[in-house]
C-alpha positions in Angstrom: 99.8 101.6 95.0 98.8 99.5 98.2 101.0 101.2 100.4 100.0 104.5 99.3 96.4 103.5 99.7 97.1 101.6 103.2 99.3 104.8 104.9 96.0 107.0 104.3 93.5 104.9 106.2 95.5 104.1 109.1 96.1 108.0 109.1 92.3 108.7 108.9 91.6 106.3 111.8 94.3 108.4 114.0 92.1 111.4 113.4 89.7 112.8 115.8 86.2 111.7 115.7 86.7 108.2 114.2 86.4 105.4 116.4 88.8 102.5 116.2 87.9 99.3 114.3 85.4 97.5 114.9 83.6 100.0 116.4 83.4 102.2 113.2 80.3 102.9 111.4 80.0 101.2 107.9 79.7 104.9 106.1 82.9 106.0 107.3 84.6 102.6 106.1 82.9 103.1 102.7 83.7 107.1 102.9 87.4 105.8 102.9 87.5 102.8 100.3 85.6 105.1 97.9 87.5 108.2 98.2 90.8 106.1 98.3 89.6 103.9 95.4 88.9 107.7 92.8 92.8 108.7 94.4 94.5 105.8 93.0 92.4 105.3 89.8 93.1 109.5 89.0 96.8 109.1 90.2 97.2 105.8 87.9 96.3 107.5 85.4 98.9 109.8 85.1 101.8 108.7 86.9 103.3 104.8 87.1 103.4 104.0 90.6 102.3 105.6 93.6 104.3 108.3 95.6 105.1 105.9 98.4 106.1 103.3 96.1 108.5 105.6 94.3 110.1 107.3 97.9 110.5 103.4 98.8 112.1 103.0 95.5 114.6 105.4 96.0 115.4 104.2 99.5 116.4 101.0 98.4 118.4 102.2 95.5 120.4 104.1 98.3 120.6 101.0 100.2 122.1 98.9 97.9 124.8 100.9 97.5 125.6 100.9 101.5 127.4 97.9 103.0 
């Protein structure tokens, strides 16, 4: 799930109120490894791969059949 867990962060720095690195505070660094880190381990659980991994699955499935 690493790009499902990378897409989020770069999303939450985007947002307003959250300086860019390095300039951000350690808490909000830790706010986004720990609420990414309980995402993946409940998603995990239930489903194989993570729902970027899967939609990048299917795009390459396609693919292969183009030429």
């Amino acid at each position: 799930m690493s790009l499902t867990a990378y897409v989020p962060h770069i999303v939450g720095i985007q947002l307003p109120g959250v300086e860019q690195p390095p300039g951000s505070p350690l808490h909000v660094l830790l706010g986004f490894i720990a609420a990414v880190m309980v995402c993946a381990t409940v998603w995990s659980r239930y489903v194989s791969r993570g729902p970027l991994e899967w939609l990048m699955t299917k795009a390459a499935g396609i693919a292969r059949h183009v030429r």
